[in-house]
PAPA-583546 format. One record per residue (C-alpha): residue number from 1; residue in one letter; y, x, z. Coordinates in steps of 0.2 Angstrom, whole numbers. Layout:
REM residues N
SITE   nr  rest      y      x      z
SITE  NUM     a      Y      X      Z
...
//
This chain:
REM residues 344
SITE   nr  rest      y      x      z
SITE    1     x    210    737    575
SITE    2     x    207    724    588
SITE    3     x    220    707    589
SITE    4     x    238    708    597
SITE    5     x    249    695    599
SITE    6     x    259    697    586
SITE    7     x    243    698    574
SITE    8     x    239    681    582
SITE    9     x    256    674    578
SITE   10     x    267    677    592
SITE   11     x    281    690    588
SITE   12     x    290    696    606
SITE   13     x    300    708    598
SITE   14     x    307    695    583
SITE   15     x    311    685    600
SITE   16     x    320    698    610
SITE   17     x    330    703    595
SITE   18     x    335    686    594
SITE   19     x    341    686    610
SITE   20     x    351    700    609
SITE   21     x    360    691    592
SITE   22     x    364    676    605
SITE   23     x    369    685    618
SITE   24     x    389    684    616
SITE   25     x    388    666    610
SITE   26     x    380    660    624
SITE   27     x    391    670    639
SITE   28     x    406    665    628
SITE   29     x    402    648    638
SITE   30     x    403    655    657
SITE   31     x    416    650    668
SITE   32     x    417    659    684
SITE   33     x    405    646    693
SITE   34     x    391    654    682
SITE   35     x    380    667    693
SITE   36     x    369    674    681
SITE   37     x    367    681    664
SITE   38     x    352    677    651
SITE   39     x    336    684    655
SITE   40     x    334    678    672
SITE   41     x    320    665    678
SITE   42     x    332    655    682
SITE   43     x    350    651    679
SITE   44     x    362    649    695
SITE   45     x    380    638    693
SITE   46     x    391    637    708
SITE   47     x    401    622    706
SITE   48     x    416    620    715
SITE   49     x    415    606    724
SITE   50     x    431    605    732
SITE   51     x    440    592    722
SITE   52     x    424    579    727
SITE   53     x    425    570    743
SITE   54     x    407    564    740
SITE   55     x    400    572    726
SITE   56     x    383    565    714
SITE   57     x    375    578    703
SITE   58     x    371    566    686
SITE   59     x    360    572    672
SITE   60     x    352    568    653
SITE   61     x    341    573    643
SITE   62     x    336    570    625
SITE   63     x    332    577    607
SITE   64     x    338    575    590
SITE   65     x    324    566    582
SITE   66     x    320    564    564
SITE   67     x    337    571    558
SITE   68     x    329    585    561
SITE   69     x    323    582    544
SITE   70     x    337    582    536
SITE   71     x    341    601    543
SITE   72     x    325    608    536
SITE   73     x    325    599    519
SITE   74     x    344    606    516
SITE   75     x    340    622    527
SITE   76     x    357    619    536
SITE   77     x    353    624    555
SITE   78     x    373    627    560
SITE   79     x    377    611    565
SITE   80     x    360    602    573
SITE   81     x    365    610    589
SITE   82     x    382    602    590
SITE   83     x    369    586    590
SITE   84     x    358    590    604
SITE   85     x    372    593    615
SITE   86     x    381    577    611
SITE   87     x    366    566    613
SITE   88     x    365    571    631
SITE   89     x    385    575    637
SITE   90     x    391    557    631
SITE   91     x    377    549    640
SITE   92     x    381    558    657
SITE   93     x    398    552    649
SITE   94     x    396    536    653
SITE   95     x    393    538    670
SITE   96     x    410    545    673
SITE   97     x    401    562    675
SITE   98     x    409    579    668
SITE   99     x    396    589    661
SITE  100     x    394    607    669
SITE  101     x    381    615    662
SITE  102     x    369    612    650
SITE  103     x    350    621    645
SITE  104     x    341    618    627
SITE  105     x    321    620    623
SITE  106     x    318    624    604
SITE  107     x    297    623    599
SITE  108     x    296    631    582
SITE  109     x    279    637    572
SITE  110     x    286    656    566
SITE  111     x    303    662    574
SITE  112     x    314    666    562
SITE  113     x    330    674    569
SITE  114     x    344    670    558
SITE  115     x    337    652    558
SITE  116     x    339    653    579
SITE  117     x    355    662    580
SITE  118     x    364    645    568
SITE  119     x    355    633    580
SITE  120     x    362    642    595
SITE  121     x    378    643    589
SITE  122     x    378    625    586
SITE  123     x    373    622    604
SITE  124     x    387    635    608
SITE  125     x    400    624    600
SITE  126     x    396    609    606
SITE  127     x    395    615    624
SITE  128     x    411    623    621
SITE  129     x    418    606    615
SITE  130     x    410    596    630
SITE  131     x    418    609    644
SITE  132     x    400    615    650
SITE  133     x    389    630    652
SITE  134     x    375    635    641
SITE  135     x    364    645    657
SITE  136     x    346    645    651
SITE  137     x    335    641    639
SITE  138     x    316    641    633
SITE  139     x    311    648    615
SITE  140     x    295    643    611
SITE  141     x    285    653    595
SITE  142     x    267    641    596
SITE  143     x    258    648    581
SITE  144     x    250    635    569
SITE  145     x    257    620    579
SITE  146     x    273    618    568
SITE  147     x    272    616    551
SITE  148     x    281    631    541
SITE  149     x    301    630    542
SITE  150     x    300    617    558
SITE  151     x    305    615    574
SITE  152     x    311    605    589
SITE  153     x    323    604    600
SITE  154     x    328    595    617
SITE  155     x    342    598    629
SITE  156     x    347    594    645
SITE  157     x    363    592    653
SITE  158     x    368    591    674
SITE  159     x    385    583    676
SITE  160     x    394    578    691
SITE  161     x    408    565    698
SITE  162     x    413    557    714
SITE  163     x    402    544    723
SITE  164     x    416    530    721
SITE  165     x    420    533    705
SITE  166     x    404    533    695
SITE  167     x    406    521    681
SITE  168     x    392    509    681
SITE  169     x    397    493    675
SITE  170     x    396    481    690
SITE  171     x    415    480    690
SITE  172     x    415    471    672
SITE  173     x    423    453    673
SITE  174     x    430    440    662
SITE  175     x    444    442    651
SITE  176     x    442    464    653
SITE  177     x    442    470    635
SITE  178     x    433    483    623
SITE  179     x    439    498    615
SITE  180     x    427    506    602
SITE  181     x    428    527    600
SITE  182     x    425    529    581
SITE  183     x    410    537    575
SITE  184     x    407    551    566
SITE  185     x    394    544    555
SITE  186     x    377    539    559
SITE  187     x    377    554    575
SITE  188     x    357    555    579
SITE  189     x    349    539    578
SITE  190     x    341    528    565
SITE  191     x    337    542    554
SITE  192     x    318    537    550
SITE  193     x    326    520    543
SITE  194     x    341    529    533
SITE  195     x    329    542    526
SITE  196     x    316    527    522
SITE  197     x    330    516    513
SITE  198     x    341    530    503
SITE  199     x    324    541    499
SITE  200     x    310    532    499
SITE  201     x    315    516    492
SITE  202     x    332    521    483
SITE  203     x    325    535    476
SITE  204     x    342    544    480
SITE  205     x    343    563    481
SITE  206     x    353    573    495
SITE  207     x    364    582    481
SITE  208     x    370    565    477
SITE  209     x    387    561    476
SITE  210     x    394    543    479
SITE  211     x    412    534    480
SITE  212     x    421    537    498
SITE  213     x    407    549    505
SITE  214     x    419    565    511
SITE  215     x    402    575    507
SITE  216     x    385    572    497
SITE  217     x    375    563    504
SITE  218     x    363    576    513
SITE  219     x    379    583    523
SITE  220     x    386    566    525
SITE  221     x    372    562    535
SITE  222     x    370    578    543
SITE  223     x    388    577    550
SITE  224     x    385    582    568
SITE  225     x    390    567    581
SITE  226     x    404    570    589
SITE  227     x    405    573    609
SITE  228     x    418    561    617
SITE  229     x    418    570    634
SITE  230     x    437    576    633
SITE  231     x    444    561    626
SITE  232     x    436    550    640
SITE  233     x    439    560    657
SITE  234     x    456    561    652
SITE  235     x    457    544    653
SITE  236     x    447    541    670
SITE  237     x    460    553    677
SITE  238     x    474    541    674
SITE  239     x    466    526    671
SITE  240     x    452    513    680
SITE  241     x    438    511    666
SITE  242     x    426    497    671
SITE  243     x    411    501    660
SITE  244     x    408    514    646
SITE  245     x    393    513    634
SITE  246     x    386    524    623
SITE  247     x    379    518    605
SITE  248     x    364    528    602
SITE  249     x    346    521    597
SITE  250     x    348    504    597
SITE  251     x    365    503    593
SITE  252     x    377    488    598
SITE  253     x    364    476    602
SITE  254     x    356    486    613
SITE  255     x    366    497    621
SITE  256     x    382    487    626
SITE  257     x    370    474    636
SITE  258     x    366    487    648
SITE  259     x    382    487    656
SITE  260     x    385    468    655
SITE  261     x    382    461    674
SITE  262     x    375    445    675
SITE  263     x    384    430    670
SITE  264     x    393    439    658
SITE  265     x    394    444    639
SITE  266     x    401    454    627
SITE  267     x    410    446    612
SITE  268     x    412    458    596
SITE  269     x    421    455    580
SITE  270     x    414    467    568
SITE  271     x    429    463    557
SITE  272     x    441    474    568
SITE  273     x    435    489    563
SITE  274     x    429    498    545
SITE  275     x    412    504    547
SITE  276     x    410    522    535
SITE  277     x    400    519    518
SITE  278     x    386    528    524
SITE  279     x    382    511    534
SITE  280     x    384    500    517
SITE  281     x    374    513    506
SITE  282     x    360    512    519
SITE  283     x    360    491    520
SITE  284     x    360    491    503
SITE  285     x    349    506    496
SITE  286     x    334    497    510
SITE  287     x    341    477    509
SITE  288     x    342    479    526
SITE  289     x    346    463    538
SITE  290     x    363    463    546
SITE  291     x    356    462    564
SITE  292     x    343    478    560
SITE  293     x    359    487    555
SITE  294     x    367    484    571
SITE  295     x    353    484    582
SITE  296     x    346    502    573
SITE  297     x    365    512    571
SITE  298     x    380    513    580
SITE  299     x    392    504    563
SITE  300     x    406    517    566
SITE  301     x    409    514    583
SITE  302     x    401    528    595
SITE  303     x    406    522    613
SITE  304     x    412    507    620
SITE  305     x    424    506    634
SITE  306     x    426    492    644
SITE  307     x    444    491    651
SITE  308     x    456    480    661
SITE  309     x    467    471    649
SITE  310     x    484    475    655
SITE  311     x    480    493    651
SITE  312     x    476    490    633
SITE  313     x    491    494    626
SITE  314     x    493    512    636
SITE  315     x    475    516    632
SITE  316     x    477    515    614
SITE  317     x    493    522    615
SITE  318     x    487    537    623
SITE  319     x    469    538    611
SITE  320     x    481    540    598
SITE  321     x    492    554    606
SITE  322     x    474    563    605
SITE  323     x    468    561    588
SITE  324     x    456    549    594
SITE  325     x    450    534    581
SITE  326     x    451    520    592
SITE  327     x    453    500    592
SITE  328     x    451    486    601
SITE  329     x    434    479    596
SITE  330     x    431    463    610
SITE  331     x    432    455    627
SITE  332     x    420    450    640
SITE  333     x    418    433    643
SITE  334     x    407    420    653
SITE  335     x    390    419    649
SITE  336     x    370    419    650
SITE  337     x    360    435    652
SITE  338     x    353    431    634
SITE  339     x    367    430    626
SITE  340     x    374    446    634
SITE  341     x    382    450    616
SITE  342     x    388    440    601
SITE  343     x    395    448    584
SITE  344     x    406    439    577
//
């Protein structure tokens, strides 16, 4: 008997079945702008572009990194979707952009379909949960590439807003303050760091239980990071936000600064909010500096908005109304391009 594909490596049928498995999660997602259904070489979305006077299409892309890890070690897959989705919606976010529909690439060795279906289901929920459409995909079975049980992912999402009210940052000014969204945990950055620090060094083990963790410590740092996008366009609807950051890779120090115009700075006091002991275990488990930890993880806070200080009190009043964990964390103030953020 002569090679097929499948012999080779490459099950099509394992992938159509899969497909099938996915199929209601996926169209659960479709609002009426949607055109197509899975299968087709393309997806098609019709927004509605009637509520834009000058509409700008905005979009992200990005992975989920070395937490990935973490989802084969503890074969828990139902959650690491909710992550891809995330990374890239609050990064559109912060452009003022509502995400509308979003497409995900997952690479794997070996498909194995039950592992797919709790991926996409993940990615199901966190589309659900940032108002977009899941209309395409890629699912890619490359034989002897991946090592056994792994996989990639990456995802990308296409938002939109108005021309005049993208958020940007170049309306920042002196004496506008900062609101920090709490985190759910360490969302998906600084994972190569944690796992090096609590594993390697520590010698921990991800069954390990410790004092104010809600979970062990292998869920707790698989808690998937939360997706802001509700929480913030209800605010831009009533409210002029000057500049919004999201704290991915490179935390504080390095994300706020992106927004800072020239001249300016950002001043933090750390002691306004209580980072999780997720944060603490890690600084102490690798003795970690405190400027790496700040400069490597968000701290607690997930987003930053920078806001007009006569709205402070509304703003937090309203964050509250929603369930949202929120607090004022800094202002803006005068200052030099290098010292476009001090933690205080």
């Amino acid at each position: 008997m002569g090679l097929d594909y499948k012999k080779a490596g490459v099950d099509i049928d394992a992938g159509n079945k899969a497909v099938g498995m996915i199929k209601k999660d996926v169209q659960s997602t479709f609002g009426q702008e949607v055109m197509t259904g899975l299968g087709g070489f393309g997806g098609l979305f019709k927004p509605d572009l009637s509520k834009y006077k000058s509409p700008v299409f905005v979009s992200g892309t990005d992975g989920v990194g070395t937490k990935l890890k973490l989802a084969f070690l503890l074969d828990k897959h139902d959650t690491i979707g909710i992550d891809l989705v995330a990374m890239s919606v609050n990064d559109i976010l912060a452009q003022g952009a509502e995400p509308l529909f979003f497409l995900d690439y997952l690479a794997t060795g070996k498909l194995e379909e039950e592992k797919m279906v709790q991926i996409v289901k993940g990615i199901v929920k966190g589309c659900k949960e940032a108002g977009a459409a899941l209309i395409g995909g890629e699912t890619a079975e490359m034989a002897g590439f991946y090592k056994e049980g792994e996989y990639d992912l990456a995802g990308f999402a296409v938002g939109i807003a108005d021309e005049d009210k993208i958020i940007t940052g170049e309306n920042i000014k002196a004496g506008d303050l900062i609101i920090g969204l709490k985190s759910s945990g360490l969302h998906s950055n600084g994972f190569t760091l944690a796992r090096a620090a609590l594993f390697d060094r520590a010698g921990c083990v991800y069954t390990a239980e410790f004092e104010g963790l809600d979970d062990n410590l292998g869920k707790e740092l698989l808690r998937p990071t939360k997706i802001y996008v509700k929480t913030v366009l209800a605010l831009l609807k009533k409210y002029k936000i000057n500049g919004i950051a999201h704290i991915t890779g490179g935390g504080l120090i390095e994300n706020l600064p992106r927004i800072i115009p020239e001249g300016l700075k950002a001043e933090i006091k750390k002691r306004s909010w209580q980072p999780s002991k997720i944060f603490k275990l890690i600084q102490q488990a690798g003795e970690i500096e405190e400027r790496e930890m700040y400069r490597t993880f968000n701290m607690g806070i997930g987003m930053c908005l920078v806001i007009r200080s006569e709205d402070k009190d509304c703003i937090l009043d309203q964050l509250e109304e929603m369930g949202e964990e929120a607090c004022l964390i800094g202002k803006i103030k005068e200052g030099s391009k290098d010292t476009s953020l001090e933690i205080k």
